[in-house]
C-alpha positions as CSV (number, residue, x, y, z in Angstrom):
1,X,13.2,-10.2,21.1
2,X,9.3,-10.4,21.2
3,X,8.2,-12.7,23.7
4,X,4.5,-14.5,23.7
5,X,3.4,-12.0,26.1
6,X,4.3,-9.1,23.8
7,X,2.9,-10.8,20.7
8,X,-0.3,-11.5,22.7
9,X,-0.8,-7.9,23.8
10,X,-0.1,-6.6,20.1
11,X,-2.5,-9.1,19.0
12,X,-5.3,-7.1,21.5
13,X,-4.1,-4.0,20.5
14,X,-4.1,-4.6,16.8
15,X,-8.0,-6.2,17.2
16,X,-8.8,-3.2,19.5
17,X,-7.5,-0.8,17.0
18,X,-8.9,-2.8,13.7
19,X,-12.6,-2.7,15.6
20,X,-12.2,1.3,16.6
21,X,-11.7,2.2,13.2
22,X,-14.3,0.2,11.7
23,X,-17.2,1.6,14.0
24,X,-15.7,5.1,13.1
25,X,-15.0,4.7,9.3
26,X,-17.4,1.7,8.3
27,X,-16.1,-1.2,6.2
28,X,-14.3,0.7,3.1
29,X,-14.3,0.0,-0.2
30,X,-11.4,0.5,-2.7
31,X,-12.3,1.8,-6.0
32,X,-13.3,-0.2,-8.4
33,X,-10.5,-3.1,-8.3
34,X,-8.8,-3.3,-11.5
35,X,-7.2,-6.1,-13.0
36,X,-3.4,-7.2,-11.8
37,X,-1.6,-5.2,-14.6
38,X,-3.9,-2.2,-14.5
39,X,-3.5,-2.2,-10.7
40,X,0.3,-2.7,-11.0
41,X,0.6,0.5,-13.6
42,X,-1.7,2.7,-11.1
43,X,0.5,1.7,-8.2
44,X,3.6,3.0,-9.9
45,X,1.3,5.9,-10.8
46,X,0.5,6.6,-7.2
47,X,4.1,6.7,-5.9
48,X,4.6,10.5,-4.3
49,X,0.8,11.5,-5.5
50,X,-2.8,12.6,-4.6
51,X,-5.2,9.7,-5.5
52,X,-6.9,12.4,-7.7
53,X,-3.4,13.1,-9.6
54,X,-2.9,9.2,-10.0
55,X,-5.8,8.3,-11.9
56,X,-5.7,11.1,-13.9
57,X,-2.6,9.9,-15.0
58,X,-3.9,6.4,-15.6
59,X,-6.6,7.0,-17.2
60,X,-4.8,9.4,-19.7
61,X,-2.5,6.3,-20.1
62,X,-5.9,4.2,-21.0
63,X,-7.3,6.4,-22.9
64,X,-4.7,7.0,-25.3
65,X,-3.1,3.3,-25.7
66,X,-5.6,0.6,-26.8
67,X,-3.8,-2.3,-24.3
68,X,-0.9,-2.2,-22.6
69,X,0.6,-3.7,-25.3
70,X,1.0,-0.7,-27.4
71,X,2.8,1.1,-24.5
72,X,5.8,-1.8,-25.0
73,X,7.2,-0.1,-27.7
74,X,5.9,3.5,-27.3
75,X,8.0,6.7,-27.7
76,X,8.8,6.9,-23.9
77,X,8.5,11.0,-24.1
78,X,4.8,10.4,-25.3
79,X,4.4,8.4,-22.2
80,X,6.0,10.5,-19.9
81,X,3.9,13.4,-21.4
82,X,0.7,11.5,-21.1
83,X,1.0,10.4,-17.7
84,X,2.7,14.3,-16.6
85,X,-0.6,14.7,-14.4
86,X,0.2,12.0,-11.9
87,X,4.0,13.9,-11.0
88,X,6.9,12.3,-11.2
89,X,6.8,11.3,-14.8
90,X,10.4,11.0,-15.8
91,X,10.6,8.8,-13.6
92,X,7.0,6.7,-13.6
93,X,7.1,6.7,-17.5
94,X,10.0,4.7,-18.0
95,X,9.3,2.4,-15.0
96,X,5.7,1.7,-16.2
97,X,7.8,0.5,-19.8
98,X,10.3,-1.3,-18.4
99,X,8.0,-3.2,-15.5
100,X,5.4,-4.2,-18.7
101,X,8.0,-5.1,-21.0
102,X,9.9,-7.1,-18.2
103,X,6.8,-9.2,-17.5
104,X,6.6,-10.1,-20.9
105,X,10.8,-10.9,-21.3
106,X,9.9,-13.3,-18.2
107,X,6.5,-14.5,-19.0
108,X,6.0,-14.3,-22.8
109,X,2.4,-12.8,-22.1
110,X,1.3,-9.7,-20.7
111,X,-0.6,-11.2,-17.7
112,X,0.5,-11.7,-14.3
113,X,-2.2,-13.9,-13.2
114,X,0.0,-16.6,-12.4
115,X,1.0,-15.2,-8.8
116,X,-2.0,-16.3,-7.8
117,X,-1.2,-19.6,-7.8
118,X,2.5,-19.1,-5.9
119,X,3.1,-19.4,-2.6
120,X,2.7,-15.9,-1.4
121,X,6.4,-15.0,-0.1
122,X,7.2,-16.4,-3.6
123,X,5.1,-14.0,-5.5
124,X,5.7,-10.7,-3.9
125,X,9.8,-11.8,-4.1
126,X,8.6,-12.2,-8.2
127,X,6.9,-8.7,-8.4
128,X,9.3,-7.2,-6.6
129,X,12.1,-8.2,-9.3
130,X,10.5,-5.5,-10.9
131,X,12.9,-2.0,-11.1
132,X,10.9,1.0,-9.2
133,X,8.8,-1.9,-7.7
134,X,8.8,-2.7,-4.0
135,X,7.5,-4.2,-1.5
136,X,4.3,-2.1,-0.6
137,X,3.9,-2.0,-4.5
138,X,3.9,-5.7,-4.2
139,X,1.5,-6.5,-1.2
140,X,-1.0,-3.7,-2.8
141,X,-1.3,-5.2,-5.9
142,X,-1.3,-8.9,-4.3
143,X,-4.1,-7.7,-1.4
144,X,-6.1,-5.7,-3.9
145,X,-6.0,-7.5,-7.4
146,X,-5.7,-11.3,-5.9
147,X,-6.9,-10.7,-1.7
148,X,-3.7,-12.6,-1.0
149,X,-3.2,-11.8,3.0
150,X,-0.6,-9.2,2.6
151,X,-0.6,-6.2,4.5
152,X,0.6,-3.5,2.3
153,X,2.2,-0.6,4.4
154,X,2.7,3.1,3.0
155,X,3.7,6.3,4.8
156,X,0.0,6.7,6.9
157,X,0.3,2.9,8.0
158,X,3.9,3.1,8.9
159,X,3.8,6.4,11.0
160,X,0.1,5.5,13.3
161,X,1.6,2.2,13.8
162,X,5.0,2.9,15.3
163,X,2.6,6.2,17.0
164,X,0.3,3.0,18.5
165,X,3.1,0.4,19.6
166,X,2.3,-1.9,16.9
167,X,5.3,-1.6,16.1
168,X,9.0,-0.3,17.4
169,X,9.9,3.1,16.9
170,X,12.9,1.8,14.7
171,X,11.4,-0.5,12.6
172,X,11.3,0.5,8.8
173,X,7.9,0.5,6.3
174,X,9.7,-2.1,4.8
175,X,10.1,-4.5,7.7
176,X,6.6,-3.3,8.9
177,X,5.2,-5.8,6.6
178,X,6.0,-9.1,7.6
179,X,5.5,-7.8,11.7
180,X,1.7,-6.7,11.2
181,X,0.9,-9.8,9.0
182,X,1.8,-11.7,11.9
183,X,-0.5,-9.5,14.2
184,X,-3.9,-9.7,12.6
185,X,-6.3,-11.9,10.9
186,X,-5.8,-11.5,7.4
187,X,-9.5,-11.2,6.9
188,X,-8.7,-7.3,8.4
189,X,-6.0,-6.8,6.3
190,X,-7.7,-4.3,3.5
191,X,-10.0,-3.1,5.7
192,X,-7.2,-1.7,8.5
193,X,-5.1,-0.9,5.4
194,X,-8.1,1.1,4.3
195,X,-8.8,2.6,7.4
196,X,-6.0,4.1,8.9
197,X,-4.7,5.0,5.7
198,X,-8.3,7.3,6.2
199,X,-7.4,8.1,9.6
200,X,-3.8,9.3,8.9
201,X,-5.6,11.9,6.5
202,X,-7.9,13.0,9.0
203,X,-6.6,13.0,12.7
204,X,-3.2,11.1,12.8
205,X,-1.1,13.6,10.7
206,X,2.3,13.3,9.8
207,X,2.6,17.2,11.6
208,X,0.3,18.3,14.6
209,X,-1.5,15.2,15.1
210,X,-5.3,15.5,16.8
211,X,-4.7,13.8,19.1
212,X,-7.7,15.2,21.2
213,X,-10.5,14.3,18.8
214,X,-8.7,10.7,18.2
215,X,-10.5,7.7,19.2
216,X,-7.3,5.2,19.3
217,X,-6.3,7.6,22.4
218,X,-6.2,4.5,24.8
219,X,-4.3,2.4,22.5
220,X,-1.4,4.8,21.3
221,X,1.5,5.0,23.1
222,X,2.3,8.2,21.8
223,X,-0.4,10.1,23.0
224,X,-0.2,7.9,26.5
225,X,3.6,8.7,26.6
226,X,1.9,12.8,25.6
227,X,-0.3,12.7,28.4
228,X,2.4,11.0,31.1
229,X,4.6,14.1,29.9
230,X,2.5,16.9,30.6
């Protein structure tokens, strides 16, 4: 159980950490933000991908269907083919199909601009209906297309966090979410999102982390617990 002490000290450590990164990364900015149904397809699209490999796949999805529309009842080979540069297409194809085509089953409209106007825990539970979409799927395109105060969390965010303390070493992605929402203001959230996605890329890697040229060396308990070690 996490007493008012622990919370208290996450809360410093998450603020330390959120200012750190910002002095050595700068205030990022997310490509150009799409709408909500455009970011939903390029979320699917980015599952197990480069950024580069994901919007060459979405834009070879825009570029050959007028609207989303026309994907409903498209051949689902020639989507799979068309979207083959972002990996994963036998799988993405038919998600992207069955994710538009639910919307519209459930909604009558292609649009999911409503979830804006639902109490958040209500609309990520809505997206998340969705087959092949969970819940960092969700929170992205909630924090990105709407700046709902989510705090989406994929593989860089789960792995410096538990390597930090933020959270415990058994904690799932998954789980991840609701723990960090609850440890920062949500006017950080796409910025620290941003950022240590960028620092998992750069210093905190998945293997051989660099730990010597890291700046978060004070407030990661893996590198402390390193140090104590040696």
């Amino acid at each position: 159980m996490t007493t008012s002490d622990d919370r208290n000290r996450l809360q410093k450590k998450y603020s330390a950490v959120y200012l750190k990164l910002e002095t050595a990364y700068g205030h990022p900015q997310w490509r150009q933000h799409l709408p909500p149904i455009d970011e939903l397809v390029s979320t699917i699209l980015s599952q197990s991908t480069s950024d580069i490999n994901r919007d060459r796949g979405f834009n070879a999805l825009k570029n050959r269907y007028p609207g989303w529309g026309d994907i409903l009842d498209a051949p689902v080979d020639e989507i799979v083919d068309t979207i083959r540069p972002a990996g994963l297409a036998n799988q993405k194809g038919p998600r992207i199909q069955e994710a538009l085509r639910f919307i519209v089953l459930q909604r009558g409209e292609l649009s999911i601009d409503f979830l804006n106007d639902m109490p958040l825990d209500e609309a990520r539970a809505w997206l998340v209906q969705i087959k092949g979409v969970g819940i960092k799927t969700a929170s992205i395109v909630l924090l990105f297309s709407f700046a709902r105060p989510v705090f989406p969390v994929d593989t860089h965010v789960h792995r410096i966090t538990q390597r930090l303390g933020l959270i415990g070493p058994k904690v799932s992605a998954e789980k991840a979410h609701p723990i960090l929402e609850q440890l920062g203001d949500p006017q950080t959230f796409y910025a620290m999102h941003l950022n240590l996605i960028q620092h998992g890329r750069q210093v905190c890697l998945a293997r051989n982390p660099r730990c010597e040229q890291c700046l978060l060396q004070q407030d990661c308990s893996y590198f402390l617990d390193l140090r104590a070690g040696a």
